[in-house]
N, CA, C and O atoms as a MOPAC input file, in Angstrom:
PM7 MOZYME 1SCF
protein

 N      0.84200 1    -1.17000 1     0.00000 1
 C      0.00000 1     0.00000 1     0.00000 1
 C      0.89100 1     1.23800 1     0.00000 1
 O      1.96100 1     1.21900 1     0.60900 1
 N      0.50000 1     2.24900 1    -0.62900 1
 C      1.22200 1     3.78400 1    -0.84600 1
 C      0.61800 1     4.13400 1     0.30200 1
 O     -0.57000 1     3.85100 1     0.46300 1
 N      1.36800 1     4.82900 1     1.31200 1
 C      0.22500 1     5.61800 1     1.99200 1
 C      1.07900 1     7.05300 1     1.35900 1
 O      0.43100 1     7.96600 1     1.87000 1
 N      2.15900 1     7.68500 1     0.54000 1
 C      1.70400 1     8.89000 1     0.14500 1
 C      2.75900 1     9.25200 1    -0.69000 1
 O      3.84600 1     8.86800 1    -0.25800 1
 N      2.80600 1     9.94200 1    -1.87500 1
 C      3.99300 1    10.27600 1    -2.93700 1
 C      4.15600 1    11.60900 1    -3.10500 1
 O      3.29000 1    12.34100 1    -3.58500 1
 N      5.67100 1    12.11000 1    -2.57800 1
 C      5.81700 1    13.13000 1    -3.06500 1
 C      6.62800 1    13.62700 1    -4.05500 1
 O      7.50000 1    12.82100 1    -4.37700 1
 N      6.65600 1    14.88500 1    -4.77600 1
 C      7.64500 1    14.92800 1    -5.54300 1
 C      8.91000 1    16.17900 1    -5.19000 1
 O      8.67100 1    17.20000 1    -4.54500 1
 N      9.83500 1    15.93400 1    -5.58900 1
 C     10.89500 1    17.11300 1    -5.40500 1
 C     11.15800 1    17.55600 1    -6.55900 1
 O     11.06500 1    16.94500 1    -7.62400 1
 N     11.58200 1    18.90900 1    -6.33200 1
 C     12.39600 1    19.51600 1    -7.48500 1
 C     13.55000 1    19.84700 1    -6.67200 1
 O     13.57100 1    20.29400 1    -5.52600 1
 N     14.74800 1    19.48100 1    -7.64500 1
 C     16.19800 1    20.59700 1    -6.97300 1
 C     15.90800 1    21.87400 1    -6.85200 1
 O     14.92000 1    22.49400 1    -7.24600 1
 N     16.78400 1    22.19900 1    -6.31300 1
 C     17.45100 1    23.82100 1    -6.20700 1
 C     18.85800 1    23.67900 1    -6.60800 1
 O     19.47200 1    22.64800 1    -6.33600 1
 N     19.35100 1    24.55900 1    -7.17800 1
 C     21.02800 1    24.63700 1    -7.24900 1
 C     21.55500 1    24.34900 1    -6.16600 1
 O     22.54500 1    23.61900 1    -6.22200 1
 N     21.02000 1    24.87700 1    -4.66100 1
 C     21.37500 1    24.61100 1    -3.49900 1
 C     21.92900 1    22.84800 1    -3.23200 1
 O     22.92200 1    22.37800 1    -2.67700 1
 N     20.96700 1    22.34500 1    -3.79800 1
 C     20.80200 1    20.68000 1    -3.45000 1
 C     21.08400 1    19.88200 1    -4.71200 1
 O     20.08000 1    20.01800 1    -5.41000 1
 N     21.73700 1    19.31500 1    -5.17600 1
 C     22.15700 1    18.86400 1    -5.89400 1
 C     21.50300 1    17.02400 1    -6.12100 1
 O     21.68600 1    16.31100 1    -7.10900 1
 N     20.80900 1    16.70700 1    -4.95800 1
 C     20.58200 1    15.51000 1    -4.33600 1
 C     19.13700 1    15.41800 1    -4.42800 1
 O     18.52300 1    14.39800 1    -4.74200 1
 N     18.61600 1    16.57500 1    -4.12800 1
 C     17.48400 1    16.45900 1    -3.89800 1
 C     16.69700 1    15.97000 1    -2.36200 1
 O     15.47400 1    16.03700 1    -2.23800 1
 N     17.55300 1    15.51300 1    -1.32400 1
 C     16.80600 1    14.38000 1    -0.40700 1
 C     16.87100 1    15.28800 1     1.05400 1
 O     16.72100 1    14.78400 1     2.16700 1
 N     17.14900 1    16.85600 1     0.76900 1
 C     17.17600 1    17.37900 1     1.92500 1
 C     16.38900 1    18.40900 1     2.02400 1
 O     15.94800 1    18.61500 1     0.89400 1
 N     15.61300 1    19.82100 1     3.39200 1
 C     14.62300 1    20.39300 1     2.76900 1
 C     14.90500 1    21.37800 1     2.28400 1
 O     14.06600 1    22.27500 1     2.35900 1
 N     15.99200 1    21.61100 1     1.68600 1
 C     16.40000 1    22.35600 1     0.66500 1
 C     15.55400 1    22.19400 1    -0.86000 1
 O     15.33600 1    22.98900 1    -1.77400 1
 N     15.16600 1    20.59700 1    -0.61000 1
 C     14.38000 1    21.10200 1    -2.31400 1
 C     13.24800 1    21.05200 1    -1.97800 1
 O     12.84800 1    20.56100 1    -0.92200 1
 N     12.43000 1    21.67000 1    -3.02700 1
 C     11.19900 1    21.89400 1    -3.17000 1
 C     10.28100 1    20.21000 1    -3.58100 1
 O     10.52100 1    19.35500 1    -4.43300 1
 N      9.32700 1    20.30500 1    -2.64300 1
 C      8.64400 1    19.24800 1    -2.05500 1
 C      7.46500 1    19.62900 1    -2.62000 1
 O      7.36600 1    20.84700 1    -2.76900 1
 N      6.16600 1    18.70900 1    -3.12700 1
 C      4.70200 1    18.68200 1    -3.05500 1
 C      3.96200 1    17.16100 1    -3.20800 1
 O      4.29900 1    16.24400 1    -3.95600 1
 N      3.10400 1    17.19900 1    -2.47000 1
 C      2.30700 1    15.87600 1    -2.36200 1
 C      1.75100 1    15.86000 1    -3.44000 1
 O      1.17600 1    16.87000 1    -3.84600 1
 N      1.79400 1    14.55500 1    -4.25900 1
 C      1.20000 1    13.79000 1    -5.43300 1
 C      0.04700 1    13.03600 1    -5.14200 1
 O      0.23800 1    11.92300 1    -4.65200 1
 N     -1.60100 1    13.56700 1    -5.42400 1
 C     -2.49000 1    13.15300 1    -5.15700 1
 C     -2.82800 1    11.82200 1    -6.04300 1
 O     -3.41000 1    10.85300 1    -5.55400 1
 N     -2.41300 1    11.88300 1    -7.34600 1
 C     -2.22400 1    10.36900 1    -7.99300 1
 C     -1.23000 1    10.50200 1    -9.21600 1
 O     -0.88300 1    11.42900 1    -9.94800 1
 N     -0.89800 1     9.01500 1    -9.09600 1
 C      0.29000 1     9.15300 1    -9.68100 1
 C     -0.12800 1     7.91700 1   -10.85000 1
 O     -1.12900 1     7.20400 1   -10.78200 1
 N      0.90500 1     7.88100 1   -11.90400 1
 C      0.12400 1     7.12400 1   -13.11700 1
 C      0.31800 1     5.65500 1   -12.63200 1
 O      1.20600 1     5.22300 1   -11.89800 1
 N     -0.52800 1     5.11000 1   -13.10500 1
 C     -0.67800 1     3.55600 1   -12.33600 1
 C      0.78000 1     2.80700 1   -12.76400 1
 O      0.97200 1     1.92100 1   -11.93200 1
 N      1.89300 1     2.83800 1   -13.77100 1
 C      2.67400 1     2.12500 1   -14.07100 1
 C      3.32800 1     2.58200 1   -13.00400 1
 O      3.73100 1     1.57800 1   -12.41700 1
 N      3.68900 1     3.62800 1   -12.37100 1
 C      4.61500 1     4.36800 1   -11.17000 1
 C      4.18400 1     3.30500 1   -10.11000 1
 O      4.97000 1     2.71000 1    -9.37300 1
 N      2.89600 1     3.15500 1   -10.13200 1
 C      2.48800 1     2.79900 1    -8.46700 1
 C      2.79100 1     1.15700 1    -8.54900 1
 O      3.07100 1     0.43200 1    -7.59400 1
 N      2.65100 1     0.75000 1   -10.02200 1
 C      3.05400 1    -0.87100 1    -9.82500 1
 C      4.39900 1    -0.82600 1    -9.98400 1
 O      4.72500 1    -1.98400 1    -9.72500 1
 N      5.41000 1    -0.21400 1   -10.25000 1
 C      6.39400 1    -0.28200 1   -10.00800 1
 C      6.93100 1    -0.27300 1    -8.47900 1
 O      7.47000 1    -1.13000 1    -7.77900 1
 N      6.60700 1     0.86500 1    -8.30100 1
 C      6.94500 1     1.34600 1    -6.41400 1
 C      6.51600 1     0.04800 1    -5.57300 1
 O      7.16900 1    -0.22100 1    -4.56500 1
 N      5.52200 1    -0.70000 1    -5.92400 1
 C      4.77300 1    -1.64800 1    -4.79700 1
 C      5.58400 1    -2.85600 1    -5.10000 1
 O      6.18800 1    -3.53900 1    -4.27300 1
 N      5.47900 1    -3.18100 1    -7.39200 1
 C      6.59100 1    -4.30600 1    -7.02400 1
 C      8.27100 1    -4.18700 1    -6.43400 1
 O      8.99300 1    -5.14300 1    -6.15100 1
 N      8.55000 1    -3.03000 1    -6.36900 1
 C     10.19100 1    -2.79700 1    -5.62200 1
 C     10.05000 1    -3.43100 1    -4.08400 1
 O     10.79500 1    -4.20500 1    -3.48100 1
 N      8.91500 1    -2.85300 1    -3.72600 1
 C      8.81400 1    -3.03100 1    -2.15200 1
 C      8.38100 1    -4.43400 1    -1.90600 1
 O      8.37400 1    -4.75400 1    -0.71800 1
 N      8.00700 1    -5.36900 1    -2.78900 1
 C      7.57500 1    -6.72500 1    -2.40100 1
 C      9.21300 1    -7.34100 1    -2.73500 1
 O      9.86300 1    -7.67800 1    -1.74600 1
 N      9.69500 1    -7.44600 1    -3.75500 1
 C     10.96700 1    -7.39400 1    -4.22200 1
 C     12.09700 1    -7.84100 1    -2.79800 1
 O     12.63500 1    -8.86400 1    -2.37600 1
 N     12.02200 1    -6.12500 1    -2.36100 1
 C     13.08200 1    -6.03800 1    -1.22500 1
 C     12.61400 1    -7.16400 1    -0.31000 1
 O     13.45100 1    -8.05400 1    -0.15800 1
 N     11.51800 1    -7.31000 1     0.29700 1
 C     11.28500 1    -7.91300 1     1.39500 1
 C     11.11700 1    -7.14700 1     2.58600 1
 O     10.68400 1    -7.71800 1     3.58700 1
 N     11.38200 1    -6.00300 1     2.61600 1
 C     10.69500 1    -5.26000 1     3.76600 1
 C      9.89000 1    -5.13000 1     4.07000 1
 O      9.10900 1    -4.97000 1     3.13100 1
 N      9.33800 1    -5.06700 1     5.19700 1
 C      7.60000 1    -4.44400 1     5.35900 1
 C      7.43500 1    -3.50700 1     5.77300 1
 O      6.67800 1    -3.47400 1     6.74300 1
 N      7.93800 1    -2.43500 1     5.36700 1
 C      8.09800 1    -0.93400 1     4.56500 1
 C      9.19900 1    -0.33300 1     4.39400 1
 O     10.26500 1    -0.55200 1     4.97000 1
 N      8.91100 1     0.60200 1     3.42500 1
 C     10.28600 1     1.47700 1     2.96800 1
 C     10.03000 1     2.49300 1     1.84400 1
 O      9.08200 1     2.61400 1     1.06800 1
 N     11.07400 1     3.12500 1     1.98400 1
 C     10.95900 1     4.29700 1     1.08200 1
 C     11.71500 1     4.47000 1    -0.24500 1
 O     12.94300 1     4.43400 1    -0.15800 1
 N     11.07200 1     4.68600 1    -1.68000 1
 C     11.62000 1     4.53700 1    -2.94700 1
 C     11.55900 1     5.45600 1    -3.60700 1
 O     10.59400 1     6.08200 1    -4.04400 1
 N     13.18300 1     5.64500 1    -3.76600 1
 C     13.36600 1     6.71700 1    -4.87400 1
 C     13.23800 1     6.82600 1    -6.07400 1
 O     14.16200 1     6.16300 1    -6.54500 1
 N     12.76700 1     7.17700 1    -6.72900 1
 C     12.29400 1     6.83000 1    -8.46000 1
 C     12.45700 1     8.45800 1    -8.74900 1
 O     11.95200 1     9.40100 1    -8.13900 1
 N     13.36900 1     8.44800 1    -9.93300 1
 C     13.69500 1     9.26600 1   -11.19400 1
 C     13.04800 1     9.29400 1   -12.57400 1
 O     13.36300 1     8.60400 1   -13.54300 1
 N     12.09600 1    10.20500 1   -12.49100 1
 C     11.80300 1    10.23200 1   -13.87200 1
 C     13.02200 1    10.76400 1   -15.38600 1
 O     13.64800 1    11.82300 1   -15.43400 1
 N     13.03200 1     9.93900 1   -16.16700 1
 C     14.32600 1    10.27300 1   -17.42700 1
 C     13.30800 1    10.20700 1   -18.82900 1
 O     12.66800 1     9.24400 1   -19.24900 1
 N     13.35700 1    10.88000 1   -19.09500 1
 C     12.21200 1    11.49700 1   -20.41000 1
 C     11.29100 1    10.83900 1   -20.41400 1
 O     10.50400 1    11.34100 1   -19.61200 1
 N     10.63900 1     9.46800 1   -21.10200 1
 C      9.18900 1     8.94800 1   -21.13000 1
 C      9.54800 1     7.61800 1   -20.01200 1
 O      9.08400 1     6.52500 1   -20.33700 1
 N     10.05200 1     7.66700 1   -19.20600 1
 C     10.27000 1     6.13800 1   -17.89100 1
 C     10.45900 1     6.82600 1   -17.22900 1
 O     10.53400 1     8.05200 1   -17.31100 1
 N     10.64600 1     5.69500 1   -15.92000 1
 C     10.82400 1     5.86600 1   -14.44100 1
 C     11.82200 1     5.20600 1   -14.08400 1
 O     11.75400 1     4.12200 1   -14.66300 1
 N     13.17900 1     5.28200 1   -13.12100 1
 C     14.19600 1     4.88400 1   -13.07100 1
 C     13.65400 1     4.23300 1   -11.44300 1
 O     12.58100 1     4.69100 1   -11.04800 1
 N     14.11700 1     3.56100 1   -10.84700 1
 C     14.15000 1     3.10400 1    -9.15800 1
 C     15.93400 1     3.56400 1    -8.71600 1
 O     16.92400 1     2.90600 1    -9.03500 1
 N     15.92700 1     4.36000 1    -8.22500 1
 C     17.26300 1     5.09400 1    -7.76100 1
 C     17.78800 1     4.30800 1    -6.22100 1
 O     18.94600 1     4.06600 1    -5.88100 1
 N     16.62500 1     4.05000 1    -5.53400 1
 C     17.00200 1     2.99100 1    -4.17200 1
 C     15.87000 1     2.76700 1    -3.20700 1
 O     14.90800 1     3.51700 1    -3.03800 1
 N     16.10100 1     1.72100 1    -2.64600 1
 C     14.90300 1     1.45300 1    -1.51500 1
 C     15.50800 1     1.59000 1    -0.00900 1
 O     16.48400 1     1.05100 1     0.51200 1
 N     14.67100 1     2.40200 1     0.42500 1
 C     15.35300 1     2.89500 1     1.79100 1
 C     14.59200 1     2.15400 1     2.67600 1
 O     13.36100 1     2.13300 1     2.68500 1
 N     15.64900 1     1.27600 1     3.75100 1
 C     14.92600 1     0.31500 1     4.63600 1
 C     14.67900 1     1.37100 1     5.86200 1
 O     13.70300 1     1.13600 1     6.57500 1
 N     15.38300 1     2.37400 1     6.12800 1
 C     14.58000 1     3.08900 1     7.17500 1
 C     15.18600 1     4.49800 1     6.17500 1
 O     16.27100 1     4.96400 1     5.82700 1
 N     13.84700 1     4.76200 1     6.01600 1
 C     13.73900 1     6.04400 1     4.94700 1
 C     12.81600 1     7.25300 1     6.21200 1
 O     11.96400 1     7.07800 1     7.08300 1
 N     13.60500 1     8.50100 1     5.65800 1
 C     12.96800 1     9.97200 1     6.87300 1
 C     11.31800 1    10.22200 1     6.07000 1
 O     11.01000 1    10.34400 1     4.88500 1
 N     10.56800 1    10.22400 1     7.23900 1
 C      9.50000 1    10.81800 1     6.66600 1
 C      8.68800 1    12.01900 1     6.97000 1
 O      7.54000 1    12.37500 1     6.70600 1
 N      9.78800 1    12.56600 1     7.68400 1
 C      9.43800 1    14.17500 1     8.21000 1
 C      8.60000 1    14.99700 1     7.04300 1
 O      7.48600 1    15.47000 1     7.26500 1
 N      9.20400 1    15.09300 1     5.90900 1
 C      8.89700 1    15.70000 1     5.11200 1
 C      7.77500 1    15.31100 1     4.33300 1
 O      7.28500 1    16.25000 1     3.70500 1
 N      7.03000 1    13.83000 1     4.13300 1
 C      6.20500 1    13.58200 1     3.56700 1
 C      4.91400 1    13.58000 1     4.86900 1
 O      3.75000 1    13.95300 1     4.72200 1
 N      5.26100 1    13.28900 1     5.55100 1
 C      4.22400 1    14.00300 1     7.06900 1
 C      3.83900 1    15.20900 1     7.12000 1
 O      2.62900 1    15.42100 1     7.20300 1
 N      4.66100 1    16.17800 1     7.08800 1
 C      4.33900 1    17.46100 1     6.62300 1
 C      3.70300 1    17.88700 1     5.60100 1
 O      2.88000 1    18.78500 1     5.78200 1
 N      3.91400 1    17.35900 1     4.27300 1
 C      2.93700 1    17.77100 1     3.62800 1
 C      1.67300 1    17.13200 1     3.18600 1
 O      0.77400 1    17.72400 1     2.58900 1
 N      1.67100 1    15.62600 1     3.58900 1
 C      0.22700 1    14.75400 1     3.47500 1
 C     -0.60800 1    14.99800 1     5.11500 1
 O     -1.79100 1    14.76600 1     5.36300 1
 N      0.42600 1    15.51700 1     6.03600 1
 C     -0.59100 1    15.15100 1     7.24200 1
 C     -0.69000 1    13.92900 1     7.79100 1
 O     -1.39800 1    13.81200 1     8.79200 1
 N     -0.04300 1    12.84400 1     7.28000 1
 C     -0.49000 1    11.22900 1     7.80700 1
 C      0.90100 1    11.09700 1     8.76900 1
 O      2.06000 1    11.48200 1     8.61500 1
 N      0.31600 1    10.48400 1     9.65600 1
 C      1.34800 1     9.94600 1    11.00500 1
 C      1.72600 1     8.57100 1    10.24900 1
 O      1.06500 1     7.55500 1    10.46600 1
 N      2.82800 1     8.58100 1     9.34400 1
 C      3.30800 1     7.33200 1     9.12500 1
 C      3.87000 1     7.00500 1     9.91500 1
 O      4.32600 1     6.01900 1     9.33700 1
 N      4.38300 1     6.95300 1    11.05200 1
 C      4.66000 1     5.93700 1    12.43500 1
 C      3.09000 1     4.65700 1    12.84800 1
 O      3.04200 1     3.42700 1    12.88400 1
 N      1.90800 1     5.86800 1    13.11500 1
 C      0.55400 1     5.45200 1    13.13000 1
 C      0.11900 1     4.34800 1    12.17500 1
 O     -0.28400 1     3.28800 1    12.65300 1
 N      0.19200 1     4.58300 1    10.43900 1
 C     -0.09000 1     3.89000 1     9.79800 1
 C      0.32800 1     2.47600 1     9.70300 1
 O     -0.33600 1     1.44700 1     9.57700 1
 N      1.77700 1     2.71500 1     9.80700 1
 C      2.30900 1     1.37400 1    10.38500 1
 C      2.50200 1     0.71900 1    11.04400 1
 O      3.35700 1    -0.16300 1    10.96600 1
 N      1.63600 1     0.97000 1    12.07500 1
 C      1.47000 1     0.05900 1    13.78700 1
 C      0.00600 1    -0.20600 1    13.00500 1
 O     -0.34600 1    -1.38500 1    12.96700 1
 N     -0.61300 1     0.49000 1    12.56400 1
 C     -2.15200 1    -0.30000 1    12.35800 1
 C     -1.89100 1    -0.75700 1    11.39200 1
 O     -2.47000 1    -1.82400 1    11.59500 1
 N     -1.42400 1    -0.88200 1    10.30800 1
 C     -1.08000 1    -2.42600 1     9.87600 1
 C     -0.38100 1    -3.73600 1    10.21600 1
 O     -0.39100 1    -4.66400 1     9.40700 1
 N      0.19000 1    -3.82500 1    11.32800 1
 C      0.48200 1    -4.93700 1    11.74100 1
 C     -0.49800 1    -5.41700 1    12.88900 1
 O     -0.46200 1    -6.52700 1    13.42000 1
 N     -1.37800 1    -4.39100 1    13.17900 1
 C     -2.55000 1    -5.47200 1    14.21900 1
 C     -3.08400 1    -6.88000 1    13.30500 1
 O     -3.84900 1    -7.69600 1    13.81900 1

């Protein structure tokens, strides 16, 4: 399950993108090949959750890495969801 996608843009500042130096916004939907990608990465790894970086490169989507403990300060902030929360109520 997604519980939420955001996207970044650089700044010259950030070169990386992964700090809050870049510009951040929540992705209310994203095209369904993205989301079966993202979900098959995460069945893939074997984690039971994590966070995936995906690069868009002209008409595809790249998978850049799967973060087994990925920060989610920043996607909390702008969806509002207590992903700590979400993921204790999925393992009841």
């Amino acid at each position: 399950q997604l519980l939420a996608t955001i996207e970044r843009t650089l700044t010259k500042d950030d070169f990386r993108g992964n700090s809050k130096r870049a510009r951040a916004k929540l992705v209310k939907k994203i095209p369904p090949s993205l989301e079966s990608m993202a979900l098959k990465a995460s069945q893939l790894s074997g984690l039971d959750y994590c966070g995936i970086d995906i690069i868009e490169n002209k008409d595809h989507f790249l998978i850049l890495e799967v973060n087994p403990v990925p920060g989610f300060l920043q996607v909390e902030e702008l969806s509002g969801i207590n992903i700590a929360r979400e993921l204790i109520c999925q393992i009841r």
